[in-house]
C-alpha positions in Angstrom: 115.0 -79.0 -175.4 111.9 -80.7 -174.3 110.8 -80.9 -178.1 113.7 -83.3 -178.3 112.2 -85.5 -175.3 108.8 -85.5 -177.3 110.2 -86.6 -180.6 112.1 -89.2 -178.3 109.4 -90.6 -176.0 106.9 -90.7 -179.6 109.6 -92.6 -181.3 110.4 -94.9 -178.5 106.4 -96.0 -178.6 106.3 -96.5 -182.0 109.2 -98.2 -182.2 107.9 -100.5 -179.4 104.5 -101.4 -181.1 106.2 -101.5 -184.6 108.5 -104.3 -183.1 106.2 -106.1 -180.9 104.0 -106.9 -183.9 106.3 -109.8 -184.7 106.9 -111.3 -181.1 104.8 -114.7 -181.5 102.0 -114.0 -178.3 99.1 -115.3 -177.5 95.8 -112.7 -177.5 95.3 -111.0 -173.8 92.5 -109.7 -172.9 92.5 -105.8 -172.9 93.8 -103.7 -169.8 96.2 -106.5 -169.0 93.9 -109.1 -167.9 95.0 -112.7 -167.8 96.3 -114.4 -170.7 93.3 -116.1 -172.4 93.0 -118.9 -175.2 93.3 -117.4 -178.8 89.7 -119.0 -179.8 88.1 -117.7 -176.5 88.9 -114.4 -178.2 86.7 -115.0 -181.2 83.3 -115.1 -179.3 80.8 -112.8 -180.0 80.0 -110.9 -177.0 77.9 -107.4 -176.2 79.4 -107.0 -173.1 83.3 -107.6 -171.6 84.8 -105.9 -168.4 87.3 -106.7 -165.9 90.4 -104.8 -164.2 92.6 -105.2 -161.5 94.2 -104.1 -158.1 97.9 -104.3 -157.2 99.0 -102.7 -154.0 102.5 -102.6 -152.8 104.5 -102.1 -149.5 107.7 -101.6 -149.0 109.9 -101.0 -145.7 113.8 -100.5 -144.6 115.7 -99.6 -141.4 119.2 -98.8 -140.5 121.1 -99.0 -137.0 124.2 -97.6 -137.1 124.9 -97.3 -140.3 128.4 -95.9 -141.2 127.5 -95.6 -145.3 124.4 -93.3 -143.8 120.5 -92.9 -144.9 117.2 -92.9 -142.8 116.9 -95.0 -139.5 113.2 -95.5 -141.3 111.2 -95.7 -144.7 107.9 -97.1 -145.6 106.7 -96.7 -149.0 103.1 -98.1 -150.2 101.8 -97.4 -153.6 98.3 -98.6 -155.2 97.1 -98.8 -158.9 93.6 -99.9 -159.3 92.1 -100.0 -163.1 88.7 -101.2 -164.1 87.1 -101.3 -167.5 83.9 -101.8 -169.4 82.9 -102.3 -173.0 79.9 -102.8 -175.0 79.3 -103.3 -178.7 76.4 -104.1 -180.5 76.2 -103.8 -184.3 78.3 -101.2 -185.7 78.2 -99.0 -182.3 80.9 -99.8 -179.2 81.8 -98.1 -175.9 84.4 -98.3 -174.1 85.1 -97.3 -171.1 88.3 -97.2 -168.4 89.0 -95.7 -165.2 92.7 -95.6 -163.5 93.4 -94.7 -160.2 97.0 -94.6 -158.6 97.8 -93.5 -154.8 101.6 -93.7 -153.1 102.9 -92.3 -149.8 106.0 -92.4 -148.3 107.4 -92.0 -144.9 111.0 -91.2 -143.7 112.7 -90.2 -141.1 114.9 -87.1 -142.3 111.6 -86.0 -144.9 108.5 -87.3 -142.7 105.3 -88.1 -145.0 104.6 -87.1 -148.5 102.7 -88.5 -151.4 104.3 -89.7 -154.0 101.5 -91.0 -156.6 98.3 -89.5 -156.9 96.1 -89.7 -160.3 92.5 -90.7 -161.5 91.5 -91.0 -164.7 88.3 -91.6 -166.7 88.0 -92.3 -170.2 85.1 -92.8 -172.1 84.9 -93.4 -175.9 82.0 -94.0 -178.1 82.4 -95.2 -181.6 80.5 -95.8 -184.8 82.1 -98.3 -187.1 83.2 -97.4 -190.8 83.9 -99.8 -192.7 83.1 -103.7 -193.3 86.9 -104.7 -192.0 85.6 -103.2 -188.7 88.7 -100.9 -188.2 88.0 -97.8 -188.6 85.3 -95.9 -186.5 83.8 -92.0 -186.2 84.3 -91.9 -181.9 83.4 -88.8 -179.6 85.8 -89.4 -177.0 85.7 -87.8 -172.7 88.5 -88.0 -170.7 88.4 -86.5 -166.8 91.9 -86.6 -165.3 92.8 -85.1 -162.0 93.7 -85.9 -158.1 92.9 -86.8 -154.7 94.7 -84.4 -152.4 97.1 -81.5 -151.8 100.6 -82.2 -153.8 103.7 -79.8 -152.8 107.1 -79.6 -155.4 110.1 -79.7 -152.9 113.6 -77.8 -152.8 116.0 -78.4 -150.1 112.9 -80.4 -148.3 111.2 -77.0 -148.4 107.6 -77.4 -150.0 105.9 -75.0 -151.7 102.0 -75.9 -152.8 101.3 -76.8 -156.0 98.0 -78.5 -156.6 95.0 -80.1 -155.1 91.4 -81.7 -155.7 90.8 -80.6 -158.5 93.6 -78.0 -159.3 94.1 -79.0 -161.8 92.0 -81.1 -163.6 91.5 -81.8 -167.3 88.8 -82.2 -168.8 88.6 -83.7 -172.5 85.8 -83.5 -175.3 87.0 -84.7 -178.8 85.1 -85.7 -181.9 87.8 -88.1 -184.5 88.5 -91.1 -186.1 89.7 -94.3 -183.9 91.5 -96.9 -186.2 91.7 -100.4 -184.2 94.1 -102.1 -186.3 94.3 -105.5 -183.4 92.3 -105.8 -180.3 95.3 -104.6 -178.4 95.8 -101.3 -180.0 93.7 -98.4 -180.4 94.9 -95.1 -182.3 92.6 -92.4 -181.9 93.1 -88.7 -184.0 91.0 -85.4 -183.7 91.4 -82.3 -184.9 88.2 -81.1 -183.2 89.4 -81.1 -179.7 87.2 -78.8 -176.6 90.1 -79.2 -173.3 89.0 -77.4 -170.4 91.9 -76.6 -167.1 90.3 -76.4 -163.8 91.5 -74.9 -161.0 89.0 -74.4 -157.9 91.2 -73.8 -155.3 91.6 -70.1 -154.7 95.0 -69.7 -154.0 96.1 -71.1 -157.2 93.6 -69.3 -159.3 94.9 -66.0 -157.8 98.1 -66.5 -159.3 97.9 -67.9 -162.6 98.4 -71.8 -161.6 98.3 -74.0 -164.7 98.0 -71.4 -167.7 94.8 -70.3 -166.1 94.1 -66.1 -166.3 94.5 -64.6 -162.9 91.4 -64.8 -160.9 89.4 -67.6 -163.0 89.0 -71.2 -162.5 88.5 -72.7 -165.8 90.2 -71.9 -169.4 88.6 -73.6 -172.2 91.9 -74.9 -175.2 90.9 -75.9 -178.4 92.7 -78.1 -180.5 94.2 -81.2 -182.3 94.1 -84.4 -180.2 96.1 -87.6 -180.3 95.7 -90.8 -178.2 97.3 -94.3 -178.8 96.3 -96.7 -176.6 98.2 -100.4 -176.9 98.4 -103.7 -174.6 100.9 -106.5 -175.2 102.0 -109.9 -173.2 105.8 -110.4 -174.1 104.9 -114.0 -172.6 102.8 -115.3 -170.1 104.3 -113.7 -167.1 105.0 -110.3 -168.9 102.7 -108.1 -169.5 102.1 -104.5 -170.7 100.0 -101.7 -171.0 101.1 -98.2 -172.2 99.0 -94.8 -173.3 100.5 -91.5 -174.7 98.2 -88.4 -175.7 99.5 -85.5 -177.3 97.0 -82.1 -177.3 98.4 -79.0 -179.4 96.3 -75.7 -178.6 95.1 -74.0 -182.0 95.3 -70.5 -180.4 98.5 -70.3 -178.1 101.7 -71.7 -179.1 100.1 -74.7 -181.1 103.9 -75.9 -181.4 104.1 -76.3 -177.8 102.8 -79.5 -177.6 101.5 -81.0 -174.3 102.5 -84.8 -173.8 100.9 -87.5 -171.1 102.5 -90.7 -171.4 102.0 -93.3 -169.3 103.7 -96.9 -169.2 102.8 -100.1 -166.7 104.8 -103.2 -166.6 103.7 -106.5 -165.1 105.8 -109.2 -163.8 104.0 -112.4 -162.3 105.8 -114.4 -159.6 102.8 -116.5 -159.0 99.5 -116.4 -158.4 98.7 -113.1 -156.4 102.3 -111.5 -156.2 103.7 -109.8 -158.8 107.1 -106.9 -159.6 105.7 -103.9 -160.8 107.5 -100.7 -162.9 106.1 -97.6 -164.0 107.7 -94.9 -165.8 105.3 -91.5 -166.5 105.9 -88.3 -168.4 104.2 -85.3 -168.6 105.3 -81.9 -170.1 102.6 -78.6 -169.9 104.1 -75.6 -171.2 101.9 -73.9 -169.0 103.2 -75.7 -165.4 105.6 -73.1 -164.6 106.6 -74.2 -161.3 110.1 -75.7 -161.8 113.9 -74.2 -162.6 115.8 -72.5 -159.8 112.4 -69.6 -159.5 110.2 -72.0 -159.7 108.7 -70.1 -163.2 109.5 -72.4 -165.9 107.7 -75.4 -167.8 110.4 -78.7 -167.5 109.2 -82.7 -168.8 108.3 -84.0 -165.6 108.6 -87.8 -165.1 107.3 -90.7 -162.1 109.3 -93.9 -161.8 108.2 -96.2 -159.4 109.3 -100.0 -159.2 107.7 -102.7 -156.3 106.9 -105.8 -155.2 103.4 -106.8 -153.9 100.0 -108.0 -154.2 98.3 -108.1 -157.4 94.9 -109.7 -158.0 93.2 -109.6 -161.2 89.7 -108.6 -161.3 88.2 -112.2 -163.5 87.4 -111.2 -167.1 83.9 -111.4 -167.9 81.9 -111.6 -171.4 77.8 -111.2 -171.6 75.7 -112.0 -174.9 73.2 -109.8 -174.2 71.7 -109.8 -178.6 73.2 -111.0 -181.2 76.0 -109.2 -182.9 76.3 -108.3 -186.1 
């Protein structure tokens, strides 16, 4: 069943990019920066980074309240992204770090986290060809968390993961084809993907596909990451990633899937709405079905309305480029 989910979510984002080519928009600037004049785009520049912050609170009460729900909730949720690119001749770098944080507090559930990811990417590319589109790239990727995460049944939690348990670590040698500045393919089929788990308790019984007692299994494989940023207008905006890892050695037909999709909704100047929709499937994260043994696509919606300010764009001519 969850291969039909895959095909599904890969189709939808296809589908989405295929169709979005023909929307008439002006260029943004990548990691949905702040829409930006289609000539500014053209100039030559070694250096370009930005990002920004968006933080969001939310809070609702009830007094006797025949329909029923909690006397209390407060819900705040975080994303901060920053990024960093260089080029200079036919080499480029780019780099991008995500971090998401969410908590919420009732009264019938008290306190419980409800986002919690950070993620470094790292890519470094040697260009091709004279169109400038295809490049040979070594790609890193770090992804893990901040704190202790429980799965709940009947409001009964039962730990599941911490600082890093687990995190991913990525180390890929491919081809990155760049197509338009807002889309970024990138395919391996040289892929090293480590799975840590330090904390003891998990390592002792198997957590994450790792053998009982260790802390770190080592995957290799075939890699896949598209990376693509659109503006649907200038008070739309989005950013979406999906990375599919099949493991040569154990069940290469099991393919793992990290999707992850950010929408932007301006309402003026530092307020914006906010929607993201995530989806993850490990066929090694047994932890869900009625004994809590059994891999499942595991998926994060979360929608709000807050602050958002955009860390200003910023483009250095540090040599000439060719």
């Amino acid at each position: 069943m969850y291969r039909f989910f895959i095909y599904l979510l890969v189709t939808l984002f296809t589908i989405n990019i295929i169709a979005a080519q023909d929307i008439p928009i002006k260029p943004i600037i990548i990691e949905t920066a702040k829409t930006i004049k289609k000539e500014a785009d053209t100039v030559k520049w070694n250096i370009k980074r930005g990002g920004l912050v968006n933080f969001t609170l939310s809070q609702g009460s009830l007094s006797n309240w025949a329909a029923g729900g909690d006397n209390f909730s407060l819900s705040i949720s975080s994303y901060f992204n920053y990024f960093y690119y260089y080029q200079k001749q036919r080499f480029s770098w780019d780099n991008n770090v995500d971090v998401n944080l969410g908590f919420v507090q009732t009264t019938s559930i008290g306190g419980r986290k409800n986002d919690d990811r950070f993620d470094f990417l790292s890519k470094l590319g040697y260009k091709m060809d004279t169109t400038g589109k295809w490049f040979l790239s070594t790609l890193f990727d770090f992804r893990s968390q901040f704190f202790d995460g429980y799965t709940y049944n009947k409001n009964i939690g039962t730990f599941s993961s911490s600082f890093l348990s687990p995190a991913y670590s990525l180390l890929s040698l491919g081809f990155d084809y760049k197509p338009r500045h807002n889309l970024s393919v990138f395919i391996s089929p040289l892929t090293s993907r480590l799975v840590i788990v330090l904390n003891n308790q998990l390592s002792r019984v198997g957590a994450y596909g790792i053998d009982t007692g260790k802390h770190i299994k080592n995957e290799v494989g075939a890699f896949t990451t598209i990376n693509y940023m659109n503006s649907f207008d200038k008070n739309v905006t989005y950013k979406g990633r999906l990375d599919l890892f099949s493991n040569y050695i154990d069940h290469p037909q099991n393919i793992n899937v990290f999707m992850t999709n950010q929408f932007s909704f301006k309402i003026n100047k530092y307020f914006s709405a906010t929607y993201s929709l995530d989806f993850i499937y490990d066929d090694n994260v047994r932890i869900f079905g009625a004994k809590g043994n059994s891999a499942a696509l595991q998926t994060k919606s979360l929608i709000g309305i807050g602050f958002l300010k955009r860390l200003d764009t910023k483009r250095t001519l540090l040599h000439p480029v060719h």
